[in-house]
C-alpha positions as CSV (number, residue, x, y, z in Angstrom):
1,X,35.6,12.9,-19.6
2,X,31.9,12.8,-19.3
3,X,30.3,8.5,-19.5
4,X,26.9,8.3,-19.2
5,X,25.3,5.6,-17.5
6,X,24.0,2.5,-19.1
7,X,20.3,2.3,-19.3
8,X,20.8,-1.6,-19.3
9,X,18.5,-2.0,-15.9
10,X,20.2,-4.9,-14.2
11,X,17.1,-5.5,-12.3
12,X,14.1,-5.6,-13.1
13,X,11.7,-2.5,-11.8
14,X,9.7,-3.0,-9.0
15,X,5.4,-2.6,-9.0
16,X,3.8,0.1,-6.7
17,X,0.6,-0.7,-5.0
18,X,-0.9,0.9,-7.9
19,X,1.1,-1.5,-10.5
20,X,3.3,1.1,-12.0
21,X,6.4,0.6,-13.7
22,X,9.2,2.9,-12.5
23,X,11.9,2.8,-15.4
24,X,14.8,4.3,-16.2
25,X,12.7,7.5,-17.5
26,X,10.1,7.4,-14.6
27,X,13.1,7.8,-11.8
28,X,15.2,10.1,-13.9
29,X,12.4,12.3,-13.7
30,X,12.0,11.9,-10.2
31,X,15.6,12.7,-10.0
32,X,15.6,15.8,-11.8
33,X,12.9,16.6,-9.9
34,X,14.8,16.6,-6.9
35,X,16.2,20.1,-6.2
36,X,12.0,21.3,-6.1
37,X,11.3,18.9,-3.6
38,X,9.8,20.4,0.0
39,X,8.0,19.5,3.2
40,X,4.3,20.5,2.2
41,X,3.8,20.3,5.7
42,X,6.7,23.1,6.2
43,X,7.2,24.7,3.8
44,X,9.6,27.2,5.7
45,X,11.7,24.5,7.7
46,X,15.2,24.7,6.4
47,X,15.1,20.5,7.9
48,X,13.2,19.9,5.1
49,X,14.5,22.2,2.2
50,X,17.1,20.4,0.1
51,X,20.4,22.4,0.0
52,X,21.6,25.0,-2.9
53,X,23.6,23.4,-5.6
54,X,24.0,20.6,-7.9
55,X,22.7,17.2,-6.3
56,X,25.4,14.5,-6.6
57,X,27.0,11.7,-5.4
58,X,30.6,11.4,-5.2
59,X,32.8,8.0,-5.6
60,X,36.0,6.8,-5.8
61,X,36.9,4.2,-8.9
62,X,39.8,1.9,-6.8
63,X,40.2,-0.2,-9.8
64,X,41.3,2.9,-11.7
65,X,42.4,5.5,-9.0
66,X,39.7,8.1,-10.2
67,X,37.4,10.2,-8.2
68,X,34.1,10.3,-10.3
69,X,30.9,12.5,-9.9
70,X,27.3,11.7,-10.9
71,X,25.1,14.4,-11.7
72,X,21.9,13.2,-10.3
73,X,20.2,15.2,-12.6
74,X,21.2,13.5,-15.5
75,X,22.6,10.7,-14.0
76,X,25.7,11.7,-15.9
77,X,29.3,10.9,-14.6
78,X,32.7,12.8,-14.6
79,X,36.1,12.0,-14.1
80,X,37.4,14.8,-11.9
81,X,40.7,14.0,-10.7
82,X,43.3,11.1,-10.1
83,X,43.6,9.9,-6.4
84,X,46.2,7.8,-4.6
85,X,45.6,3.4,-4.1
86,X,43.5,2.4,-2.0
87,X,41.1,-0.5,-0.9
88,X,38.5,1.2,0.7
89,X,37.5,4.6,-1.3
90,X,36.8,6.7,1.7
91,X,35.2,9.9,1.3
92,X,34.2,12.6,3.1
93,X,32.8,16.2,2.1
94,X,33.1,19.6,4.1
95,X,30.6,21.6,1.9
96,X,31.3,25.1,4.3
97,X,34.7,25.0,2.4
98,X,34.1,23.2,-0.5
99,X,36.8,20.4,0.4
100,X,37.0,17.0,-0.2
101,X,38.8,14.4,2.2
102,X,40.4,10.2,0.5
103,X,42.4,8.6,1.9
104,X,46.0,7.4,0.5
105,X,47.0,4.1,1.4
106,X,50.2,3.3,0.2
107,X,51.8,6.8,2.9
108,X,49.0,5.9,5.1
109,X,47.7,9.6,4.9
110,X,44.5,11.5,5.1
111,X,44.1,14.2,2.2
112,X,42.3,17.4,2.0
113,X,41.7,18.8,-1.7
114,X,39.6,21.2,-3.6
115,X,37.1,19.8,-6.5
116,X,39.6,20.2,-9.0
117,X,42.3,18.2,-7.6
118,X,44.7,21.1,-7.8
119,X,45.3,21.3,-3.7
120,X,45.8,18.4,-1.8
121,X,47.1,18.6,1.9
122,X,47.8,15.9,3.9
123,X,46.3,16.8,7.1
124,X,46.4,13.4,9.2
125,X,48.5,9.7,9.4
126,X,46.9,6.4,9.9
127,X,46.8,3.4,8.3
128,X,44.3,1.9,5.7
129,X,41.3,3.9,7.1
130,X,38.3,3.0,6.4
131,X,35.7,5.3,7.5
132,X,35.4,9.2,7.8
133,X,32.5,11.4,8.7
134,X,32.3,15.0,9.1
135,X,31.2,17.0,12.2
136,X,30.1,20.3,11.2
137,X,30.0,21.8,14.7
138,X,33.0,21.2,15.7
139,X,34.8,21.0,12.3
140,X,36.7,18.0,12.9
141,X,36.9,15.1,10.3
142,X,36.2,11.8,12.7
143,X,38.0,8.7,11.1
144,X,39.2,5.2,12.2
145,X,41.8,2.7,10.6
146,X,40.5,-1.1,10.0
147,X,42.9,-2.5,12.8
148,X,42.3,0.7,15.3
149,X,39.8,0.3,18.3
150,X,39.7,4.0,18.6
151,X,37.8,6.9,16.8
152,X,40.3,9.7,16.0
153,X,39.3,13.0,15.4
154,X,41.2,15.7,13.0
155,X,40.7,19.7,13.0
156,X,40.1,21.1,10.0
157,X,40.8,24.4,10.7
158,X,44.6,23.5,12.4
159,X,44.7,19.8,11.4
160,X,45.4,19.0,15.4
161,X,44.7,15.1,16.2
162,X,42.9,14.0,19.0
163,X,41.0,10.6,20.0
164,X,37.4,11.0,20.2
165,X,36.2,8.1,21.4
166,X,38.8,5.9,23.0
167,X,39.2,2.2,22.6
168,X,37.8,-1.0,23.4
169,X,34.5,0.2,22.9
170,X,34.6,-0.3,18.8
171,X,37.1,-3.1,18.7
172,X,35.3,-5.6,20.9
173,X,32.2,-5.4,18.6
174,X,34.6,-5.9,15.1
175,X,36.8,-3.3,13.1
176,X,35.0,-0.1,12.0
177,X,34.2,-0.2,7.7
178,X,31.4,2.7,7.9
179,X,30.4,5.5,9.9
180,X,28.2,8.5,10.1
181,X,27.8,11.9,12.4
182,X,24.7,12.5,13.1
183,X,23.1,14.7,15.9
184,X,26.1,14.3,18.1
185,X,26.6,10.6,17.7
186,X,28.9,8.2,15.8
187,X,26.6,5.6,14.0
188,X,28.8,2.9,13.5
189,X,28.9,-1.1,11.1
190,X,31.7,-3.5,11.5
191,X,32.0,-6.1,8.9
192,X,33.8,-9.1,11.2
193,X,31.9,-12.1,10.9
194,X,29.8,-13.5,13.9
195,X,30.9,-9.9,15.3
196,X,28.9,-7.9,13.3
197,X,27.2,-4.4,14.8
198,X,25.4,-1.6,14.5
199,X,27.0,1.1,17.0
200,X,26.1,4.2,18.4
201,X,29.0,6.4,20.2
202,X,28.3,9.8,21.7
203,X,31.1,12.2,21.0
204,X,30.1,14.3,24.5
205,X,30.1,11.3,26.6
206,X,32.4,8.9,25.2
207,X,29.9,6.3,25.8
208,X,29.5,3.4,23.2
209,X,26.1,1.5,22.8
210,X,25.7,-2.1,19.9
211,X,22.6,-1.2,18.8
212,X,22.4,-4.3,16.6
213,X,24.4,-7.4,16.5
214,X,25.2,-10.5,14.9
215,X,21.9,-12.2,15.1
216,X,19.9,-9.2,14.2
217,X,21.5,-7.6,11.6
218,X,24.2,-10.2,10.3
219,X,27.5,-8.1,8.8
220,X,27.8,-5.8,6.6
221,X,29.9,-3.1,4.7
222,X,27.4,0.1,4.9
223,X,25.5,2.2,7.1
224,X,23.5,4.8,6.9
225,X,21.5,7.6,9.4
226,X,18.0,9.2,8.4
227,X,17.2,11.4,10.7
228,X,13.7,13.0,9.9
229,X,12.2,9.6,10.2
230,X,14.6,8.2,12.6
231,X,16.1,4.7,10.6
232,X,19.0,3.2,10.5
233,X,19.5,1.6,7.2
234,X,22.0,-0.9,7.1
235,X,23.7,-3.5,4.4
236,X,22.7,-7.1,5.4
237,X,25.6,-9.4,3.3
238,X,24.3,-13.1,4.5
239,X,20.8,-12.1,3.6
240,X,21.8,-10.1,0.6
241,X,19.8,-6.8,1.7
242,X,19.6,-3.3,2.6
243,X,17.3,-3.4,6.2
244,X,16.8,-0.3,8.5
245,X,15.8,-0.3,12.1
246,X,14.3,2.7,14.1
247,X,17.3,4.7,16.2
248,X,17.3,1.9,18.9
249,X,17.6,-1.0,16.6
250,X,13.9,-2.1,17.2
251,X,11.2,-2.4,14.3
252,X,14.0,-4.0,11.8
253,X,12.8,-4.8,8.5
254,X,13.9,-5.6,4.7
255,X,14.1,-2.7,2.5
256,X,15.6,-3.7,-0.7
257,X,16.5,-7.5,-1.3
258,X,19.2,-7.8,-3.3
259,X,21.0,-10.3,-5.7
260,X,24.3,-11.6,-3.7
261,X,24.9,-7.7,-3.3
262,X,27.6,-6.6,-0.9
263,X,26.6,-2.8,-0.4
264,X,30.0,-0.7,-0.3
265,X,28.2,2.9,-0.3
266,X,25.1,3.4,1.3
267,X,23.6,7.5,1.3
268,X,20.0,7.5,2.8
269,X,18.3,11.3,1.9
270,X,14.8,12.3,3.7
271,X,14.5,15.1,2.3
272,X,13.8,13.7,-1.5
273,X,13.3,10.3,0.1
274,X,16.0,8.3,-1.5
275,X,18.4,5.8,-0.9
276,X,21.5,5.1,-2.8
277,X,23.8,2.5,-3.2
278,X,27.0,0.8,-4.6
279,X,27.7,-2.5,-5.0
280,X,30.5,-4.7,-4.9
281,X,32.0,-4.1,-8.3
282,X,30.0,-1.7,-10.8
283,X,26.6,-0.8,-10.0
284,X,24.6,2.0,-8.8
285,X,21.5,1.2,-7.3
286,X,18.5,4.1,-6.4
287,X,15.1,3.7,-4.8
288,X,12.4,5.6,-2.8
289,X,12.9,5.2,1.4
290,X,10.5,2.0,1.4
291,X,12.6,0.3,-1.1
292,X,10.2,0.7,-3.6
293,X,10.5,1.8,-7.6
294,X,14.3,1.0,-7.2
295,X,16.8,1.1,-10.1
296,X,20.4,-0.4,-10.6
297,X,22.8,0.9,-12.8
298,X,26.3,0.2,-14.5
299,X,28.7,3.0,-13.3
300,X,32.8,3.0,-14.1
301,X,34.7,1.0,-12.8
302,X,34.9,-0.2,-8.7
303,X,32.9,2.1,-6.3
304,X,33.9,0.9,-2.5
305,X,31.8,3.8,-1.3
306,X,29.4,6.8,-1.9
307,X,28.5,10.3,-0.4
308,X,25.7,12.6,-1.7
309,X,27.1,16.5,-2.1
310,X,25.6,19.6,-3.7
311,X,28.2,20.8,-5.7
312,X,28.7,24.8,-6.8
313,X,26.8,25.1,-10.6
C-alpha cells in the first residue's frame, strides 16, 4: 500500500540569510537531489560519497504494528510488512546482508528478517528493549532493555550473547532509550528525569564517560552521532528542541526549536547534510545540519523511532 505524505506543512518554513522560502517543492528537490551529492573537496573519498541504493528512512507504526518505508526521493511511504507489539519501535539495519532487526515485546525477543517480512529469526531474549545499534566490524547487534544497566551484545553471524559493556555505568546515569555505534564507541541518551545524559562508552575499554547531563542537556528520547563534523545532536524535551554539542559535550547549541515536540527518531546525515526526525505521534520532520530550511510532515500512524537505509532498487 503506497500513502503519500501530506503536503499540509505543520510548520511554517524557515528564512535563509538570503530570505528564501524552503517549501515542500524546494526540499523535495533537495531530497531528490541527494543520491548526487559529494565532497567537492574530495571528490574520491568514499567518507563523503553517499552509499549505492535507494535513500530511505525506515519506521515502525506501533499504533498499527506496521513497519513502513519512505522513499526520500519522493517522500512516498510503504507498508512493508506486519511486526509484533511494541512500545518502543526499535530498529536496526545490517545493510552487508540486507537484514532488518525489531523487537517483539509481548516474547521479549530480538528479530532478524529480510525486507519482505518473509524470514524472521529470533536471534536474542530481553525484555522491552529499547535501543539497538549495529557494529559493522565486529558484526554484533549491541542492544539494552529499559530496566537493564548493561549493554548486551548479539552475533550476527552465530547469534552468541555476550555483555559488552557491563553495568552500573548506564544505570546510574538513567535507563538507556537511544543509542548509536560510532567509531568504536556507544553514544548513549537516557530519558529519566533529573537523570538525564548524554553517554559515551568504549566497546575496547569498557569505560563509560556522561558527556552531558541534566543541567546541560535536560532529557530526552533521541540521539544522534555526526561524525564528519563531529556533533552530537540530541532531543531536548523541557526546552522542546533538537541541540548538538561537539564530541565532548562542549559548544552546545539550539538547532531546531520545536512546538512541545518529544523527538522519538532522530538520524543526523553529513554527507547530504540532513537531519531527520519523528515526533511523538505523526510527524516527520527534515532540515539542513544548522536547522535551517526545515519541514514537518504528516506520516502514518505512531513512529517511536527512525533509521536512514539505502535500500536495493
Amino acid at each position: 500500500m503506497l500513502l503519500l505524505l501530506s503536503l499540509a506543512l505543520l510548520f511554517n518554513a524557515c528564512r535563509d540569510s538570503d530570505d528564501t522560502v524552503y517549501g515542500v517543492e524546494n526540499i523535495d528537490q533537495e531530497i531528490v537531489d541527494e543520491t548526487d551529492q559529494t565532497d567537492e573537496t574530495d571528490q574520491n573519498s568514499e567518507a563523503t560519497v553517499e552509499p549505492e541504493g535507494i535513500p530511505s528512512l525506515l519506521f515502525v507504526d506501533i499504533e498499527n504494528k506496521v513497519l513502513n518505508r519512505i522513499d526520500l526521493r519522493t517522500l512516498e511511504v510503504t507498508e512493508l510488512f506486519s511486526v509484533p507489539n511494541g512500545p518502543s519501535g526499535v530498529l536496526a539495519y545490517d545493510p552487508s546482508e540486507q537484514r532488518i532487526y525489531y523487537t517483539d515485546y509481548d516474547n521479549n525477543g530480538i528479530i532478524q528478517n529480510t525486507l519482505d517480512g518473509q524470514n524472521p529469526v529470533t536471534i536474542a531474549q530481553s525484555f522491552d528493549v529499547r535501543a539497538m545499534a549495529i557494529n559493522p566490524d565486529s558484526r554484533e547487534l549491541y542492544y539494552a532493555s529499559y530496566s537493564s544497566d548493561s549493554v548486551m551484545a548479539v552475533s550476527l553471524d552465530n547469534y552468541s550473547v555476550r555483555t559488552a559493556i557491563e553495568g552500573p555505568g548506564f544505570n546510574s546515569y538513567g535507563n538507556l532509550q537511544d543509542m548509536e555505534y560510532v567509531n568504536g564507541q556507544i553514544y548513549s541518551i537516557t530519558p529519566v528525569q533529573w537523570k538525564e545524559s548524554v553517554s559515551r562508552a568504549s566497546t575496547s575499554t569498557n569505560e563509560v564517560t556522561r558527556v552531558l547531563n541534566y543541567s546541560e542537556a535536560g532529557y530526552g528520547y533521541g540521539i544522534a552521532v555526526e561524525p564528519m563534523n563531529e556533533f552530537i545532536y540530541f532531543n531536548n524535551v523541557e526546552q522542546s528542541a533538537i541541540m548538538r554539542s561537539d564530541l565532548n559535550g562542549d559548544n552546545i547549541e539550539t538547532v531546531i526549536q520545536l512546538d512541545k515536540a518529544r523527538v522519538y527518531g532522530l538520524v543526523v546525515d553529513g554527507i547530504v547534510e540532513k537531519i531527520y526526525w519523528t515526533t511523538w505521534g505523526n510527524q516527520l520532520g527534515i532540515s539542513r545540519l544548522d536547522g535551517s530550511g526545515f519541514q514537518v510532515f504528516s506520516i502514518p500512524g505512531a513512529a517511536r523511532n527512525l533509521i536512514k537505509v539505502y535500500l536495493p532498487e
